[in-house]
N, C-alpha and C positions, 0 to 999 in steps of 0.2 A: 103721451106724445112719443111717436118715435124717430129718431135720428138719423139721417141718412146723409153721406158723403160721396161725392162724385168731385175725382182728383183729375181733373184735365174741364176743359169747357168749350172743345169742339163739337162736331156737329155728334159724335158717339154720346159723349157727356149729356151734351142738352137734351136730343134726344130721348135719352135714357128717363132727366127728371122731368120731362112731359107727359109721357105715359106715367112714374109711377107718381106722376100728381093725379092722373087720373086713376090710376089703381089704388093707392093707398090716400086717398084726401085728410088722414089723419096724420101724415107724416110731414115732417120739414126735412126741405132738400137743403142743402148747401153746395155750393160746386166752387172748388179750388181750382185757382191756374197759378202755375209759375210767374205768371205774365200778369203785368197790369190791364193787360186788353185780352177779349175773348176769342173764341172761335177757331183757334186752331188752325185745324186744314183749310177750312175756308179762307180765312183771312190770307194763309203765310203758304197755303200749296197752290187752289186753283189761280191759274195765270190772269196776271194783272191787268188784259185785255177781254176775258171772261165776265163781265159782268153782270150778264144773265145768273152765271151757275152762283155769282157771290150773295146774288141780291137773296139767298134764302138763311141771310144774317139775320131780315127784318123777322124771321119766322124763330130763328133761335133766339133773338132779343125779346123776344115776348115774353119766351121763358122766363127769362133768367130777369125780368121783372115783376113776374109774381108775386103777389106777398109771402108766398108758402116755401120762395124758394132766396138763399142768401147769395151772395158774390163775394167769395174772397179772393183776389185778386192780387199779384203781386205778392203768392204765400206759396211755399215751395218745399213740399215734405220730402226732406232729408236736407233740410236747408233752416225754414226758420222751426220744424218737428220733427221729429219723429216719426215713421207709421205707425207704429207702435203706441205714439199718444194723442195720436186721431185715432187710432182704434177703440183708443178707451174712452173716447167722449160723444162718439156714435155707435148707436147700435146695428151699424151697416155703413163697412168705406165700399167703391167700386175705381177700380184703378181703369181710367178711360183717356192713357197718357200718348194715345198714338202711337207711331213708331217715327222718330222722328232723327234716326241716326242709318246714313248710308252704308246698303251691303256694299261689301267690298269684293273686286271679283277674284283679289288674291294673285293678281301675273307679274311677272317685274316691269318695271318703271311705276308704280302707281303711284309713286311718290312723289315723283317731277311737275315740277314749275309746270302749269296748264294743265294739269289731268284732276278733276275736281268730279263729286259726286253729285246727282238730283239734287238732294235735299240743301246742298250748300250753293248748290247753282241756281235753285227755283227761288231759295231761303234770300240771297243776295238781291236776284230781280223783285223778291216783294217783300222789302224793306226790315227783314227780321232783324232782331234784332243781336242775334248769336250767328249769322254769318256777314263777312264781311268780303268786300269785292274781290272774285279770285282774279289771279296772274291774267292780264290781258294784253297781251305785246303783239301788237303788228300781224293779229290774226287774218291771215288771208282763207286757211282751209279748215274747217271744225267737223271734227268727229263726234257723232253723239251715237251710243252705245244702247240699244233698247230697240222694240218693238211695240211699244205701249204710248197711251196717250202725253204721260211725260214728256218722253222723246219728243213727240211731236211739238209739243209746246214749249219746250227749247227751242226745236229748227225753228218754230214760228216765230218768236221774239226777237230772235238775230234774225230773219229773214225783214221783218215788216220796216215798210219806213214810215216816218214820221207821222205823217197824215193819216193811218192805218192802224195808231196807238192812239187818236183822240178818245177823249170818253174812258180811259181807262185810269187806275192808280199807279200808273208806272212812275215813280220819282222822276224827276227832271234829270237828276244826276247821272241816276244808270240809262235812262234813253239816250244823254249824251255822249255815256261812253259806248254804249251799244251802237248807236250812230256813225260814230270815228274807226267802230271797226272797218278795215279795209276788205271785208270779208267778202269770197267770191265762190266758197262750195262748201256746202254744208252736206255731210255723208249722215246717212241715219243707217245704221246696221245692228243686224240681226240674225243668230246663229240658229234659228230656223227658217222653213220655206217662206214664201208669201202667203200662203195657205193660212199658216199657225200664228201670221200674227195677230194682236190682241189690241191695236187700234180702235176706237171706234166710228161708224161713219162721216159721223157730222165732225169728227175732228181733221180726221184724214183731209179728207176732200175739199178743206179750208185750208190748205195747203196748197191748192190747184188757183186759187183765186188770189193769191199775193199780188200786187203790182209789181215789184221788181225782182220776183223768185218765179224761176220755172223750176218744173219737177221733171227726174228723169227715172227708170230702176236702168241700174247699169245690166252692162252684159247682155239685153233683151233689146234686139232689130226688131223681133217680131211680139207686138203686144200679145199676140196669142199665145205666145207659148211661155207665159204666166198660168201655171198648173194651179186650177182648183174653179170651184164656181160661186163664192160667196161676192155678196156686195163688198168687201173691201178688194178682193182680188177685182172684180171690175173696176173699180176706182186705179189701183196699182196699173192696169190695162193702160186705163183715160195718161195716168202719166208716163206713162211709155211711149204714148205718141204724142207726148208734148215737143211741138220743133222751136219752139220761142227762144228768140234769145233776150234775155233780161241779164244784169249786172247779176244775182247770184242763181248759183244750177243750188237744186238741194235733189239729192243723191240716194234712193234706197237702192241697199247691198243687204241680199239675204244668203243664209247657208255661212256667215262668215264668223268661227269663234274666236274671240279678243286671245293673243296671246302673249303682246307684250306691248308696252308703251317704251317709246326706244324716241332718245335724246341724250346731248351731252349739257347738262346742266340745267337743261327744259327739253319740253318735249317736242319735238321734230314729225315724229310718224306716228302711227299705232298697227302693228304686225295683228294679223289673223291667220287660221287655218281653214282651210277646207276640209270637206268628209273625206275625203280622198288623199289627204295629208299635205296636199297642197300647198304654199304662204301665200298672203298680197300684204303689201304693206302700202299705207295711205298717208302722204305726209298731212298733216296737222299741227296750228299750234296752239288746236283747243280740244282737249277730248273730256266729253261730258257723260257720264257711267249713268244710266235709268236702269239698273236693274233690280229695283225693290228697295225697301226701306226695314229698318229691322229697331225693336221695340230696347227702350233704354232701362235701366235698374230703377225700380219704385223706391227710393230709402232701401230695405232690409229684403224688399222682393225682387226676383233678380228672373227675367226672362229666360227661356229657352232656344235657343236657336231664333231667336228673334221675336218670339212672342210668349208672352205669360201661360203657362200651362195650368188645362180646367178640366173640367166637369162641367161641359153646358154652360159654361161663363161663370160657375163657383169654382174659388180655388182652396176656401178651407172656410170654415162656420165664419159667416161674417165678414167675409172678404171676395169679391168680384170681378171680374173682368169685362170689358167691353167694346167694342169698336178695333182699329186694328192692332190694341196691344192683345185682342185676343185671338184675331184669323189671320192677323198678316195685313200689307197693303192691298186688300184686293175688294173689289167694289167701287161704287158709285157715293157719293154723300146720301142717296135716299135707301141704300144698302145698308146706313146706321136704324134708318129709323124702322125699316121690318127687324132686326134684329134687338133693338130696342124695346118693341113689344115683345119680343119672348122672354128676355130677361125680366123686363119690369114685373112680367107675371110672378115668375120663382121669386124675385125681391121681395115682393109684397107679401108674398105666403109666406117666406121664409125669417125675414125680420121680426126679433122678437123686442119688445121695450125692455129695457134695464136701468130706467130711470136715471140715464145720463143726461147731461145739458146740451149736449152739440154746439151749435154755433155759438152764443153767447158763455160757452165756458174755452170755446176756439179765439175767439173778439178776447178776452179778458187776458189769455195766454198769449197771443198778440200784443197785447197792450205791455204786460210785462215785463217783454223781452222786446221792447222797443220796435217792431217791427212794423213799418206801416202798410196796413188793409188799404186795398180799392174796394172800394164796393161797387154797388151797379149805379150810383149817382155819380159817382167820380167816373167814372167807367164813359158816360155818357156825357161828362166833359170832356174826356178826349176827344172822346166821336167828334164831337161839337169842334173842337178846337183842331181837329183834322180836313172835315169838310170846310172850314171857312179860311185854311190856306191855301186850300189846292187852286193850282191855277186856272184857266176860264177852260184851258181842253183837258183838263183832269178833272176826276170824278170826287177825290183825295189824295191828299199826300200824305202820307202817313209816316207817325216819329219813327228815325229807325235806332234809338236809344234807348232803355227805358228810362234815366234818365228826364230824357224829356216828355218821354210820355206822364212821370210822375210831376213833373213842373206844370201841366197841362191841366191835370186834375185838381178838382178842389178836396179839401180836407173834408176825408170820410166821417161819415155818420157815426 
């Protein structure tokens, strides 16, 4: 038998032990999360009104109920192991930890009351359980920072109201504060043209359909002279000639680089440049940074500029990378699964048996050291004990402690 460890259990992770269940049908998968609960990006990135993109949970919970494949859960290497002694109890780890720590764009103020990153702003709206509610004071103008689908999915949450969130997991809590915001212009900017940004359609142009948000791009009288010819530059066109007045404008500004975040104790404005050395400065007093996400230290493995450095997703005999601890934040969730198939290929041929235990010598070393395992039956009491709180316009409400997420569960197998 041979042994296989996948340390994250997002849509990278899962993916990964579905192909090499089909490639190696001789092997047992295991996949570790920090967390008592699975799925990663899905669960804790795509936005909480998304529930098209989340519903391909039911596609990774198959996995991860396999008989071939184990849930350790609530186990967190460099926490309750070692890598080093999962190394030695599988004959193959794959580090599939995402990137789940915000770039930083480096200008002064980033520090002030209100200027928070994606990951801790997306991480707070879906109920993570390692961010906690940023600085929200009498937000009338929000700066969000980015040209990417994130962005957008910030403007959109502060933008939507009430009726507009049914059907979704957005806690009750943060709807109510997102609610009380007094907020009246949300800016989405971007330090290239409209050309270059990296939107995609279907996200954009739900943007255009808000009930109480119109879209404008500033500086442009004339839709036309939006330079380029792609279906998002036509979209950016359609909001240029939006004349609607609704309670909030949301605002794109391109060609504009972040250059300071400027307040006396919180944040007031956020200064940019132009190509031509130009400033504008946008008062705000909420500015949200989407410029990429950057990969954390595995234990004793320590990233490069953001992502773990490979060989085709090997990084040394028996240790692997996967999903965006190995390319960065870039793709789609079905972007894990073609790249999934090409590792699982090299996995399978390159995994040799050495007649370790894997999981049940992981379960015993657990045991020892007091540390309690989720497995995928516990696992699937939360689920349980999620959906049957959420209220009649929510889809769930999910724990945002873990904590309670382990009160929730029943005692593991």
């Amino acid at each position: 038998m041979r042994y296989i460890a996948i340390i994250g259990s997002g849509p990278a992770g899962c993916y990964l032990a579905d192909q090499l269940l089909r490639l190696a049908p001789d092997a047992r998968i295991d996949v570790i999360e920090r967390l008592p609960v699975p799925f990663g990006l899905v669960r804790y990135g795509v936005a909480p009104d998304h529930q098209g993109s989340k519903a391909v949970v039911r596609v990774l919970d198959r996995v991860l109920a396999r008989e071939q494949v184990g849930f350790f859960g609530n186990v967190e290497v460099g926490r309750d192991l070692t890598l080093a002694e999962l190394r030695s109890l599988y004959d193959t780890v794959v580090i599939a930890t995402g990137a789940p720590q915000d770039r930083r764009l480096g200008i002064a103020g980033e520090d002030l009351p209100g200027v928070t990153g994606a990951a801790s702003f997306v991480g707070w709206y879906n109920n993570h359980p390692d961010h906690a509610e940023p600085p929200l004071q009498q937000v009338r103008s929000a700066v969000v920072i980015g040209n990417g689908n994130v962005a957008v999915d910030v403007a959109r949450l502060l933008a939507k109201s009430h009726a507009e969130l049914a059907g979704s997991d957005l806690a009750p809590d943060v709807q109510q504060r997102l609610a009380a915001l007094p907020i009246e212009t949300i800016h989405i900017v971007g330090r290239r043209g409209a050309a270059d940004a990296k939107f995609t359609q279907k996200e954009l142009a739900e943007l255009g359909t808000l009930s109480r948000a119109s879209t404008r791009v500033a500086g442009v009288g004339d839709p036309a002279a939006i330079v380029g010819d792609s279906p998002i530059v036509e979209i950016l066109r359609g909001f240029a000639a939006d004349t609607r007045e609704l309670p909030i404008r949301i605002v794109f500004h391109f060609g504009l680089a972040p250059k300071a975040f400027v307040g006396e104790g919180r944040l007031q404005a956020v200064r940019f440049t132009r190509a031509d050395g130009s400033e504008e400065e946008i008062p705000a007093e909420l500015a949200v940074s989407c410029i990429g996400y950057r990969s954390v230290p595995c234990c004793s493995a320590e990233p490069a500029d953001g992502v773990f450095a490979s060989d085709n997703g090997r990084i040394e005999e028996g240790l692997y990378v996967t999903g965006w601890a190995r390319r960065g934040p870039s793709g789609t969730i079905p972007t894990n699964r073609t790249e999934a198939q090409q590792l699982a290929q090299r996995v399978a041929a390159e995994t040799v048996e050495h007649g370790r235990k894997g999981g049940q010598a992981l379960a015993a070393l657990l045991a020892e050291r007091g540390r309690r395992r989720i497995d995928h039956a516990a696992w699937r009491a939360i689920d349980a004990a999620e959906l049957a709180q959420a209220a009649a316009e929510r889809c769930r409400h999910k724990f945002d402690t873990v904590d309670a997420m382990l009160a929730a569960a029943t005692p593991a197998a």
